[in-house]
C-alpha positions in Angstrom: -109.8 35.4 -49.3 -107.1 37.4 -47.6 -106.9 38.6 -43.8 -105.6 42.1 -43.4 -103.2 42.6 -40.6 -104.6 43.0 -37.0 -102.7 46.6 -36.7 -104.0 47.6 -39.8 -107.2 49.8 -40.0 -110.2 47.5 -42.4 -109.7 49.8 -45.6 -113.8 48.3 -46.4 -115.1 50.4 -43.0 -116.7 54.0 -43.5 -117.4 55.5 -40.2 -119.3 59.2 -40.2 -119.6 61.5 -38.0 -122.5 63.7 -37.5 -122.3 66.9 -34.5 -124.8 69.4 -34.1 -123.0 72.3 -32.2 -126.3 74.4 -31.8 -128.3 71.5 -31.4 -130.2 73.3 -27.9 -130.3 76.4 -29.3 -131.7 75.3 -32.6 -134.0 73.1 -31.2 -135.5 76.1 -29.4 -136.4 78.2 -32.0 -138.0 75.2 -34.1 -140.7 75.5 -31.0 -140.5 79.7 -30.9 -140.4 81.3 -34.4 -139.8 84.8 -32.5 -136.2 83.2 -31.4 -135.2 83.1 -34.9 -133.7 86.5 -35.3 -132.4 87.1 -32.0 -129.0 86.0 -30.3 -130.0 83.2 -27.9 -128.1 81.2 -25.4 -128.7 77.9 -23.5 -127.6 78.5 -19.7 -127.0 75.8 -17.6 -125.3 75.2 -14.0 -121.9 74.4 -13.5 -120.9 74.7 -10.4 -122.2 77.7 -8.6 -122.1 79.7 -11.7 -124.1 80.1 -14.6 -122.7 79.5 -17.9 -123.5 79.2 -21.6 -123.6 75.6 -22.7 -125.5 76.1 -26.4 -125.6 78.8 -28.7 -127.4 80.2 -31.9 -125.4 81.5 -34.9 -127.0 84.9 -34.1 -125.0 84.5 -30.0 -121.5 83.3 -32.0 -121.6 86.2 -34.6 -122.1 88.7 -31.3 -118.7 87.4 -29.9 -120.1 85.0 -27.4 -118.7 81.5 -26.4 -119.4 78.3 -25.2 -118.8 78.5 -21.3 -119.1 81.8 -21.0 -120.3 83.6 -17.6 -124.1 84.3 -17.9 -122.9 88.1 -16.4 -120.1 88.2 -18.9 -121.8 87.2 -21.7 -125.0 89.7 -21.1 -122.0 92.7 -20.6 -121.0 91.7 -24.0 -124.5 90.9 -25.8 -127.6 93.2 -23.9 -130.4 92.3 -26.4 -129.5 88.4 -25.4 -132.0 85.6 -25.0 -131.7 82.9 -22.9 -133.4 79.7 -21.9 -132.3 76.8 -18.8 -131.1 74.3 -20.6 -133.5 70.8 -20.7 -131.6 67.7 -20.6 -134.7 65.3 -21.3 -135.3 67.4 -24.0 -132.3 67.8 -25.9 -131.5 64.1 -25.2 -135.4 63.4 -26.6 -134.2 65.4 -29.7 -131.2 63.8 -30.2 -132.9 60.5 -30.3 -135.2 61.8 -33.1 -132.4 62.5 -35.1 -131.2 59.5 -34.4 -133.9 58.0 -35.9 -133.7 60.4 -38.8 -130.4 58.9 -39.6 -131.2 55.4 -40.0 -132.0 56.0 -43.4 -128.4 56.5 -44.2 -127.1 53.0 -42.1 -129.0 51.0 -39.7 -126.1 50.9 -37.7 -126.8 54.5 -35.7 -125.5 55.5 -32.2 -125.8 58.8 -30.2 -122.4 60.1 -29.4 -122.4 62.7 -26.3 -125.3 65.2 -26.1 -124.7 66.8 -29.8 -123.6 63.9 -32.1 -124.0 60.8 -33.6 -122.1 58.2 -35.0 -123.1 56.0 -38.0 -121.7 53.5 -39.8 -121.5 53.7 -43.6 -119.8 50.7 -44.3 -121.4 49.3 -47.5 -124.0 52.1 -47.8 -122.6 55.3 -49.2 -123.0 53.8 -53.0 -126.7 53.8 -52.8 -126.7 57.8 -52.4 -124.5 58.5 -55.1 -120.7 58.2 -52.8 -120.1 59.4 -50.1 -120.1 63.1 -51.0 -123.4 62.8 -52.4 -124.1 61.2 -49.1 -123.0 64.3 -47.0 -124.4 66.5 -49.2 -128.0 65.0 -48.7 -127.1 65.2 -44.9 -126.6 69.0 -45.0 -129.6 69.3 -47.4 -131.7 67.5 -44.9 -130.6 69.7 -42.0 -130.9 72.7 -43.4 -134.4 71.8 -43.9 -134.6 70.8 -40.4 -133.0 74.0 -39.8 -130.2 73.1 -37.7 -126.6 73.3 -37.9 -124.1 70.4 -38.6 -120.4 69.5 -39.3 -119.7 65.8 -40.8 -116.5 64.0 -40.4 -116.0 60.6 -42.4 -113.4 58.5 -42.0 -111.8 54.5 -41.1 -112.5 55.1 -37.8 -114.6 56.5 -35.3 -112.4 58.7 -33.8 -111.0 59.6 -36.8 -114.6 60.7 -38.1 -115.8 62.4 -35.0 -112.0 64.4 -34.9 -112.5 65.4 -38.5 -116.4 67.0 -37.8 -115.4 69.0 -35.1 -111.4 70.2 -35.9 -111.4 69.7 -39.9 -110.0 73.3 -41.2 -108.9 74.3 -37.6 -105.3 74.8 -37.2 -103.1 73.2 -34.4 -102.9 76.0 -32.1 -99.7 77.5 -31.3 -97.9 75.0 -33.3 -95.2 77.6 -34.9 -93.9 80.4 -32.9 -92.6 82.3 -35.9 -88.6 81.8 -35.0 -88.2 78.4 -35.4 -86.4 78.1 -39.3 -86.8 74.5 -39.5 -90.2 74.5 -38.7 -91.3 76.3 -41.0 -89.5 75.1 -43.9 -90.6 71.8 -43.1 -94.4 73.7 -43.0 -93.3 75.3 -46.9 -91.9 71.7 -48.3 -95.3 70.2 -47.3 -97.4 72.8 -48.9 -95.2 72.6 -51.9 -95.3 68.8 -52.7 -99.3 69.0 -52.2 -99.2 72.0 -54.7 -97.3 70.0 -57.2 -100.0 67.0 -57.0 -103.0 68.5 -58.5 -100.6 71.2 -60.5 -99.4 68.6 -62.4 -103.0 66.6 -63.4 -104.0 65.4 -59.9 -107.3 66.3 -58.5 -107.3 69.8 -56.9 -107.6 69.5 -53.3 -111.5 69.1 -52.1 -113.0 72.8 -50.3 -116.4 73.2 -48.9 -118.1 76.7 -49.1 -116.5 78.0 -45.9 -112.9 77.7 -47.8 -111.9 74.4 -45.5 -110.3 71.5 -46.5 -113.3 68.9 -46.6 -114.2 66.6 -43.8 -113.5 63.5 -45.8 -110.5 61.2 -45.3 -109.9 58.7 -48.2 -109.8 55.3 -47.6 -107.0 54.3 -46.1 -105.6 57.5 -45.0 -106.6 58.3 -41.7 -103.1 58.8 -41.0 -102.6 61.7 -43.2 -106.1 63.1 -42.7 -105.5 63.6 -39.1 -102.2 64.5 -39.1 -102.4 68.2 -38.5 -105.4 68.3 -36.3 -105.2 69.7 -32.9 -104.5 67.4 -29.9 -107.8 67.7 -28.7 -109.2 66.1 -31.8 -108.4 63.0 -29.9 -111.2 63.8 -27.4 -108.2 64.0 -24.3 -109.3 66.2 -21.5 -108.3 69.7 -21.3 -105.8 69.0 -18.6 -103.8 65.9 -20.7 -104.2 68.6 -24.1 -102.4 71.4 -21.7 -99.8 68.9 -20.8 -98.5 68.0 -23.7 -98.7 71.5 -25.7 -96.2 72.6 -22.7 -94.2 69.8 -23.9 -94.6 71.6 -27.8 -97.2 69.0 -29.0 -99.7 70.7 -30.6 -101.2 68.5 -33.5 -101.9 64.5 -33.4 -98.7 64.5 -36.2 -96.2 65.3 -33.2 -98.0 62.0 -31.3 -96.9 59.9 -34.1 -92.7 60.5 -33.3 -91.9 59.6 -29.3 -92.4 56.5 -28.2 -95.3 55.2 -27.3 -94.4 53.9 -23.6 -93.0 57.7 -22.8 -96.2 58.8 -23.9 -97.8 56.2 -21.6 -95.4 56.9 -18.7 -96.3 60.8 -19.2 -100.0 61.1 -19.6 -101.3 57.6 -19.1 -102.8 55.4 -21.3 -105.4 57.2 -22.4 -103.7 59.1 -24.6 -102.2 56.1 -26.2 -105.6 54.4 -26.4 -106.9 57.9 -28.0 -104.6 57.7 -30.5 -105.2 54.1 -31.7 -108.8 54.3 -31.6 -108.2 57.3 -34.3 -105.8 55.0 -36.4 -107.8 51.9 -36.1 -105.3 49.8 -34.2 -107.7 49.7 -31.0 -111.6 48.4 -32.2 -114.0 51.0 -31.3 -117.5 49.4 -32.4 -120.5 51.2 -32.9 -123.3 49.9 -30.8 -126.7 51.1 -32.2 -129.6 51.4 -29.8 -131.9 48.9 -29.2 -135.3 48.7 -30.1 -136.6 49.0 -26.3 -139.7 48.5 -24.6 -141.3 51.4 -23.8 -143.5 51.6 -21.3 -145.3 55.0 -21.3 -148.3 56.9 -21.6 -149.1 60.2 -23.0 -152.3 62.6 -22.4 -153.0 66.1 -24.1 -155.1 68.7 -22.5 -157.8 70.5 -24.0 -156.7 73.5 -21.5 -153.7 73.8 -19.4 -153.9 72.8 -15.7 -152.7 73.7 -12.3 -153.9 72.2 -9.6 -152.7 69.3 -7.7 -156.2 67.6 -7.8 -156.1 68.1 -11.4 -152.3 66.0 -12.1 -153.9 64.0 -9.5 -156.7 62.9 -11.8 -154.5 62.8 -15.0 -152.2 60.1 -13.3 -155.6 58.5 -12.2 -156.5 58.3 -16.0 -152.7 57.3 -17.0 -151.7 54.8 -14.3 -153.9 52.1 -14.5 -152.9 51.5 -18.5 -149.8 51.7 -17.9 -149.6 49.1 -14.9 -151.7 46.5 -17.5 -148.5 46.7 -20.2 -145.9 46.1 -17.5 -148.2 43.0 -16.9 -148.5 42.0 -19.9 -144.8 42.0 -20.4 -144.2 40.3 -17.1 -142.1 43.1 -16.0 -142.6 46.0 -13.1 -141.5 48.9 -12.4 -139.0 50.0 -10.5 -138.8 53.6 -11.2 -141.8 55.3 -12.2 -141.6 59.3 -14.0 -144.1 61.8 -14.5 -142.7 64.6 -17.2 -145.0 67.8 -17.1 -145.2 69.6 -20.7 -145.8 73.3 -19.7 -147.4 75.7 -21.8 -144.8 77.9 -22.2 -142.6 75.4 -23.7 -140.4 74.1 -20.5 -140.4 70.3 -19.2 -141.1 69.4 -15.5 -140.1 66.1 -14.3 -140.9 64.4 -11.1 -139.4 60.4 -10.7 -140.1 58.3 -7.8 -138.4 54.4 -6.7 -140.1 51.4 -5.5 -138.5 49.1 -3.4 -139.5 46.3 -5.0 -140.3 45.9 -8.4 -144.2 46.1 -8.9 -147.1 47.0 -11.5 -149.8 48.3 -8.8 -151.6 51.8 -8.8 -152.3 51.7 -5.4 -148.4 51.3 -4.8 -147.3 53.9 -6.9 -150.0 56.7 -6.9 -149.2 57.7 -3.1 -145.2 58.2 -4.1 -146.1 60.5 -7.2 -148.4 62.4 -5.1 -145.6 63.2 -2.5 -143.6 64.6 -5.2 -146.4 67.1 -6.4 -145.9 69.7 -4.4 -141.9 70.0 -6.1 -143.6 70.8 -9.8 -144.0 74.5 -10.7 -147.2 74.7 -12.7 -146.0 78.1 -14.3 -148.8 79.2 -16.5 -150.2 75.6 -16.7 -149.6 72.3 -18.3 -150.7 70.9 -21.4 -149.6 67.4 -21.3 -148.5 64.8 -18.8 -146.7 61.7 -19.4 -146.2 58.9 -17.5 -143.0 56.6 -18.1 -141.8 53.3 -16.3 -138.2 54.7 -17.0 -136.3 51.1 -14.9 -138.1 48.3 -15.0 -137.3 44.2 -13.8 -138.9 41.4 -15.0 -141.4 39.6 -12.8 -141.0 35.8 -11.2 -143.1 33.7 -13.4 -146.1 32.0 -12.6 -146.8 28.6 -12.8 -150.2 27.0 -13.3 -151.3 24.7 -10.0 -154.5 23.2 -9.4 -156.2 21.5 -6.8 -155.1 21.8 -3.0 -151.6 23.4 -4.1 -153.5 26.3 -6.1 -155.8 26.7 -3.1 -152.3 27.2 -1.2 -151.0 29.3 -3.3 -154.0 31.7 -3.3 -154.1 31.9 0.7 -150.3 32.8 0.6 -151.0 35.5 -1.8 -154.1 36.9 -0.2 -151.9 37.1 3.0 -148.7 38.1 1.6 -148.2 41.8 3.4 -146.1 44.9 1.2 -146.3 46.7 4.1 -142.6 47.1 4.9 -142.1 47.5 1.1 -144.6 50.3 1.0 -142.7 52.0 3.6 -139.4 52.1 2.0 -140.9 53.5 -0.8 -142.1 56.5 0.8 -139.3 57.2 3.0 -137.2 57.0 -0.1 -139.2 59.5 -2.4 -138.5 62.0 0.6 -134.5 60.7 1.3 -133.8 58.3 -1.5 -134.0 54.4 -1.9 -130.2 54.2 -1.1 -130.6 55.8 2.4 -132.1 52.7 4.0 -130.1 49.7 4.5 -130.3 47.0 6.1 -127.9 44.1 7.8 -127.3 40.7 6.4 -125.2 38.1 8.3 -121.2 38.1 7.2 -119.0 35.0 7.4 -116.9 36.6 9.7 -115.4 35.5 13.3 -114.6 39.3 13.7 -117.0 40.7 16.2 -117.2 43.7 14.0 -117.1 42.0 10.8 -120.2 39.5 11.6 -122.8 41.8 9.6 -122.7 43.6 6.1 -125.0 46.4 5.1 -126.8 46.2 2.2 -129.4 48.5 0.5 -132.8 47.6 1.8 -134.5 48.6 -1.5 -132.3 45.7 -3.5 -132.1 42.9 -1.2 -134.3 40.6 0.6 -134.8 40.4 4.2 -131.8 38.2 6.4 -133.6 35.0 7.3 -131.3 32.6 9.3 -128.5 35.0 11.1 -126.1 32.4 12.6 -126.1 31.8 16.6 -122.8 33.1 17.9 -121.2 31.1 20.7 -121.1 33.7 23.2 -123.4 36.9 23.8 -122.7 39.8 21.9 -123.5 43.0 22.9 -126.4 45.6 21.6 -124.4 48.4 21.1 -121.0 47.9 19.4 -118.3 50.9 18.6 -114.6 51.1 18.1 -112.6 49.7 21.0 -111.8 52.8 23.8 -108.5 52.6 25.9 -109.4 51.4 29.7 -107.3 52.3 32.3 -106.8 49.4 34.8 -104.1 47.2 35.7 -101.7 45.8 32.6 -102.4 42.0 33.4 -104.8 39.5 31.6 -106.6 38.9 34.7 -110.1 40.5 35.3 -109.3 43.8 37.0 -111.3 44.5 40.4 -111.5 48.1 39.3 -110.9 50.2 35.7 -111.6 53.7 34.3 -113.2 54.6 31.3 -114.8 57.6 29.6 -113.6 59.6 32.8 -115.4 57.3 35.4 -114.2 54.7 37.5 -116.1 51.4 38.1 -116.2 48.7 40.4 -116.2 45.2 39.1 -119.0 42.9 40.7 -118.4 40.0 38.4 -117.4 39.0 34.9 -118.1 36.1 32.4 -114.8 35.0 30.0 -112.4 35.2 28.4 -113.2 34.1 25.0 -110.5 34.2 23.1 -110.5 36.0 19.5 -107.8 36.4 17.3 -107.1 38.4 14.5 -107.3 37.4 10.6 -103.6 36.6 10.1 -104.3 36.9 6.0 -105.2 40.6 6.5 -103.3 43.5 8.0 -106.5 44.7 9.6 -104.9 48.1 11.4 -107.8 48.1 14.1 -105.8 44.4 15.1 -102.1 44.8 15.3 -101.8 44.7 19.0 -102.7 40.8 18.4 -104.4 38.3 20.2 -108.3 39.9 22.3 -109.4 37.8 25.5 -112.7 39.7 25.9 -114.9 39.6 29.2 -118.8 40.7 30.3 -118.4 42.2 33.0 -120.9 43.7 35.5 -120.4 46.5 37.5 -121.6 47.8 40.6 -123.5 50.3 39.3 -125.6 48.0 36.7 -123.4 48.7 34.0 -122.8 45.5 31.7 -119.9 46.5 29.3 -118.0 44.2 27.2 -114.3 44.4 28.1 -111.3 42.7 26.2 -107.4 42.3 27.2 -105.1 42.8 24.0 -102.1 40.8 24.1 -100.1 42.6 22.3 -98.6 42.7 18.6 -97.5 45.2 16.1 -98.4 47.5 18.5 -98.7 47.7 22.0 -101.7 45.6 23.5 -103.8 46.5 27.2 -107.3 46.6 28.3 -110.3 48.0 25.8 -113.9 48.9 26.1 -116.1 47.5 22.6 -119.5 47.2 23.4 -122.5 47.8 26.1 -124.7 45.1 26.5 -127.5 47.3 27.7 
C-alpha cells in the first residue's frame, strides 16, 4: 500500500458543503403560510442599531441586503415584514437539518448559524455520484422549501468556499487598463474552450448559468483559483488589506511568498489558505449523541399567569430532577423556554452553585426569573431543559455503624450558603461572588487569590502568618515623616498629622527578586504597627530603596 505525501491533499476525501442563506427567513414562513408571498426580513441587534441579518427571496428581489439598516431597508421596501430574530430557534433548526443530513454521511457537523459540513468520503456512490447526490439534496430542500447552495470538494474549506462564492467573480480584479491582464484573462478562456471543443466534456452549468459547485478530485487548486479572497473565510478587515495590495482572488495568494504573507496579515491567512488546499487537516467533528435532559408540556389553552408557569414547572420539575438521578449527574444550569402562541420563543435560564438534582433548590430561582417573561397573547408550551450539567460523587454502599454515620452527616449536611449564591446569582450572576482562598505567597498582598464562589469549595486551613496582619489592606500611600529607618515620633498622612504612642517591628519583607513586580522596585519593606495617640492602629513600612526611590508608606489599618 502506498502513503501519499503529507503536503498532499488525500485524493479518496469528499468533503460537501451545505449553506442555507435564508435559512431564518425560510424557517419562518414554514410556521406562517401568509409570509409566503411577501418580502420578509430577520432583524437582529448589532450594536445600537438594528439591522437585517436573514432574508427571503421576495426581500433580495426588492433590492434589500444582508446588514442593512432596519430604517434604510423600510425606505427602500414599505410593504416589508419583519420578525426579531430567535437564536434558539434557528440553531434548534439547524440541528434538525442536521439530522436530515445524516442520511447522506454519518459524519455531519453544523458549520456557523446557516451551514453544515458533511463528509462524503466513501458515500456519494450509493446515490448514483456525486451529482446525483447534490441533486437529491436540492430535491429534498425544495421540498422542505428552503434555499441552498452546495459546494463539494478535497477539503473543507475548499467545499464551504465553493457553496457560497462558486460563479462569483473576484471583485475588482481587472481595472480595464491593464493589457497584460487581460490577455492572460483571454489565453485562459481560450485553452478551456479548446478542451471540450476538441472532444472533452463541455464545462458543467447549473440552471442559474454558473459554473457548478463541484471540484474534481484532486483539483482543488484549480477549482478555487478564481474565487474571491473572502472565500477563505478571512475577516473583512484582512480581505480589505490585501485587495489594496491588488489581491483579489485566492489565485493571486498562490505567487508571494508565504512568510511575507505571514509577516503582512498574520498567520491566519496562511492557515486559511492551507486548510482550502489540504496542506493543514481540518477534520470534521460530528455531534455527539448527548444526553438530554429535558421535558416538554403542551397546553390545551394558552396561559399567562405567573401561578399558571408556576404550576407547569411544578408538573415538569420533579421528572426531570429523577433522570439527572438516574444518570448520576445534576444540574448546573437549569432553562425554561416559553413557546408563545404567536410563534416567538421566551427563554428564562438560571445557575446553581453547586451542581444538584433538587426541586426545592431550583424552583425558587425559576420563579425569580418570572417576572422577565412576556406572556404576549399566551403560551402554549413550556420546556424545561438541564442545558450544563456535572456528574455526581458516587455512592458507596456502607452498612452497620459507618452507614449509620453516613446518614447523620447527610441529614445534617446544610446548603444553606449554597442556596444563597444561587439566588443572589439569578439577580447578578454566579460569577459576581467570589470568594478568597490562601496563596503561597510571602507578599502581604499576594497571600490570597480570589476565586468564583460558585466553582470552588470553601478555604479550610488558611496558613497562620508570623506576624499580625491588618483588616483592611490597600495600595501603599506616601507618609510624610522623617527619611530614616527608625520609627518616627510623628508622621503625616491623608492630610493629618499623628502622634506616635508606640510601635511593634520591623519585620522585614523583601521583594520576589524573580519578578519585576512594579509595586516593589524601591526594594527592601521594614514594616511597623504602630499606635497612635488618637487610637489609630495603622500599619506603617520603611522602603529601603531600589529601582526607585524608597521612604516611609501607609498599607493597611488594623482597625
Amino acid at each position: 500500500m502506498s502513503l501519499s505525501a503529507p503536503n498532499r491533499p488525500d485524493p479518496r476525501r469528499r468533503i460537501l458543503s451545505l449553506w442555507f442563506p435564508r435559512l431564518a427567513a425560510e424557517h419562518l414562513q414554514r410556521l406562517d403560510r401568509g409570509l409566503c408571498d411577501k418580502p420578509l426580513a430577520v432583524v437582529e441587534e448589532v450594536g445600537n442599531a438594528r439591522v437585517l441579518s436573514s432574508l427571503s427571496f421576495e426581500a433580495s428581489a426588492a433590492g434589500l441586503t444582508h446588514g442593512l439598516p432596519l430604517a434604510e431597508a423600510r425606505a427602500l421596501c414599505p410593504d416589508l415584514q419583519t420578525r426579531s430574530a430567535d437564536r434558539l430557534r434557528e440553531a434548534a433548526f439547524l440541528t434538525l437539518l442536521r439530522r436530515w443530513a445524516g442520511k447522506f454521511s454519518p459524519w455531519v457537523s453544523e458549520e456557523g448559524r446557516e451551514g453544515l459540513m458533511i463528509d462524503l468520503t466513501g458515500c456519494a456512490h450509493l446515490f448514483g455520484g456525486e451529482a446525483a447526490l447534490i441533486a437529491q439534496v436540492e430535491a429534498d430542500c425544495a421540498a422542505l422549501r428552503l434555499s441552498v447552495r452546495a459546494g463539494l470538494a478535497d477539503t473543507g474549506g475548499a467545499a464551504w468556499a465553493l457553496a457560497r462564492y462558486a460563479g462569483q467573480g473576484a471583485g475588482s480584479t481587472r481595472n480595464g487598463d491593464a493589457i497584460d491582464q487581460e490577455a492572460r484573462a483571454t489565453r485562459s478562456r481560450a485553452g478551456k474552450r479548446r478542451h471540450w471543443t476538441k472532444g472533452g466534456a463541455a464545462p458543467a452549468r447549473d440552471v442559474t448559468g454558473r459554473a457548478a459547485p463541484i471540484a474534481p478530485p484532486g483539483q482543488t487548486r484549480a477549482a478555487i483559483g478564481g474565487l474571491p479572497i473572502a472565500a477563505l473565510r478571512l475577516d473583512p478587515a484582512t480581505v480589505a488589506g490585501l485587495h489594496r495590495l491588488g489581491l483579489h482572488r485566492i489565485g493571486d495568494l498562490l505567487g508571494p511568498p508565504r512568510a511575507t504573507l505571514a509577516r503582512r496579515f498574520g498567520q491566519g491567512v496562511v492557515r486559511r489558505l492551507d486548510q482550502a488546499l489540504g496542506l493543514e487537516p481540518e477534520p470534521i467533528a460530528p455531534a455527539r449523541p448527548e444526553t438530554h435532559f429535558a421535558l416538554r408540556l403542551s397546553l390545551p389553552e394558552p396561559i399567562g399567569l405567573e401561578e399558571d408557569i408556576l404550576a407547569g414547572i411544578d408538573r415538569l420539575l420533579p421528572p426531570l430532577c429523577d433522570k439527572l438521578r438516574a444518570k448520576g449527574r445534576g444540574a448546573r444550569r437549569v432553562r425554561l423556554e416559553l413557546m408563545l402562541a404567536e410563534g416567538r420563543t421566551e427563554a428564562v435560564e438560571v445557575g446553581l452553585a453547586r451542581p444538584g438534582a433538587e426541586p426545592d433548590r431550583i424552583r425558587p430561582l425559576l420563579a425569580m426569573k418570572l417576572g422577565d417573561i412576556d406572556p404576549g397573547f399566551g403560551i402554549d408550551t413550556l420546556r424545561l431543559v438541564a442545558s450544563v450539567t456535572e456528574p455526581v460523587h458516587a455512592r458507596q454502599l456502607k452498612g452497620g455503624l459507618a452507614a449509620t454515620e453516613d446518614a447523620a452527616a447527610r441529614q445534617g449536611r446544610d446548603t444553606g450558603l449554597e442556596d444563597l449564591m444561587a439566588r443572589i446569582g439569578a439577580r447578578v450572576g454566579l460569577e459576581a461572588i467570589t470568594r478568597q482562598h490562601p496563596a503561597e505567597s510571602h507578599i502581604p498582598e499576594k497571600t490570597a487569590i480570589t476565586l468564583a464562589a460558585a466553582w470552588s469549595d470553601p478555604a479550610k486551613d488558611w496558613p497562620r502568618c508570623p506576624r499580625p496582619r491588618p483588616l483592611t489592606l490597600f495600595r501603599p500611600e506616601p507618609v510624610q515623616a522623617e527619611d530614616r529607618p527608625d520609627l518616627p515620633a510623628r508622621f503625616r498622612w491623608r492630610g493629618r498629622n499623628f502622634a506616635t504612642l508606640g510601635g511593634m517591628g520591623p519585620e522585614r519583607i523583601a521583594p520576589e527578586w524573580w519578578l519585576d513586580d512594579p509595586n516593589w522596585r524601591s526594594g527592601v519593606r521594614d514594616y511597623w504597627r504602630v499606635e497612635t495617640e488618637t487610637g489609630e492602629r495603622l500599619w506603617l513600612f520603611y522602603a529601603h530603596g531600589g529601582v526607585v526611590s524608597g521612604g516611609w508608606f501607609c498599607q493597611g489599618d488594623f482597625g
